[in-house]
N, C-alpha and C positions, 0 to 999 in steps of 0.2 A: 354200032348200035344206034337207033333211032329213037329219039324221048319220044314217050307216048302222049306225052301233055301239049307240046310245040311244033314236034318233029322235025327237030335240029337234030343231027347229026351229031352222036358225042363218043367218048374213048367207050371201048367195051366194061372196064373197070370201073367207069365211075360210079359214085354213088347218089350225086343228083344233078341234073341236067345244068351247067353252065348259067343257061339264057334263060331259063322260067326259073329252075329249082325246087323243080318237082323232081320224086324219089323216083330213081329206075327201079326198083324193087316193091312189094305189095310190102309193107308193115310185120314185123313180126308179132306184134300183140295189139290190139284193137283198141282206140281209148275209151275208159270207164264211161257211162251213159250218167248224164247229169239227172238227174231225178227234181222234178219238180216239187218245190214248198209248199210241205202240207199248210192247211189253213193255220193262225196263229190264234186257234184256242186255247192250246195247251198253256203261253204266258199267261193269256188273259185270264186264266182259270188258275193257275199260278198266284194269279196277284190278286184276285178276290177272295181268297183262301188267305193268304197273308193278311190283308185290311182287316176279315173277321175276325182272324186271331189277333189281330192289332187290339181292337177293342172290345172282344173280351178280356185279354189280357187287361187293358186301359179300368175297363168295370169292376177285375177281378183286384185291383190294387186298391180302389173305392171302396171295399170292405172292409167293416171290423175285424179285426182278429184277436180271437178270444186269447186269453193270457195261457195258455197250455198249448198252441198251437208249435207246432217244433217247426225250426226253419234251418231253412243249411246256407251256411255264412250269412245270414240276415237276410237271405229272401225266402218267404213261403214257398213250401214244396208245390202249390200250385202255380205258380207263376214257373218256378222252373222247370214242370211238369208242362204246361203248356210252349216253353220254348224248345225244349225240346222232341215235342210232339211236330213243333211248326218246324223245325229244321228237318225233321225226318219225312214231312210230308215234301220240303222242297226237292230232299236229295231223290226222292222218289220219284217228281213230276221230270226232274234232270235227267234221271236215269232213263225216265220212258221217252222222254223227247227225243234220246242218239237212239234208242230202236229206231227209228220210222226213218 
């Protein structure tokens, strides 16, 4: 057999060419196509969305709280209403970013 890459002369069984080591056979499966990086909105838009809820959160601590106000384990239900709005919006922006 003759390698198609150098055209050395090589055993009929082999399976890459001695002198180059290029494959005497075409590939059984093709390698995956790299896909180029979408723009980096999505962080950016990510972390603007965090800093807002940063301070709101930051203002929303700055308030009075009236003496009837119910809290769970000693933080108002808004503040822990806003953290976990803001975790839910990251695991969201996460989940959309492995789409693409």
């Amino acid at each position: 057999m003759i390698c198609r890459s150098c055209g050395t002369e090589i055993a009929d069984k082999a399976i890459v060419c001695f002198r180059c080591g290029a494959g005497t056979s075409d590939p059984v499966r093709k390698p995956a196509a790299i896909r180029p990086r979408r723009g980096r909105i999505l962080p950016l838009l990510a972390l603007i969305l965090l800093v807002l809820l940063a301070l709101f959160l930051g203002q929303a601590g700055n308030t009075v709280v009236p003496e009837n106000y119910r809290v769970v384990m000693g933080v108002p239900y808004g503040i822990v209403a806003g953290i976990l709005i803001g975790i839910a919006i990251v695991l969201l922006l996460v989940r959309i970013s492995r789409r693409r």
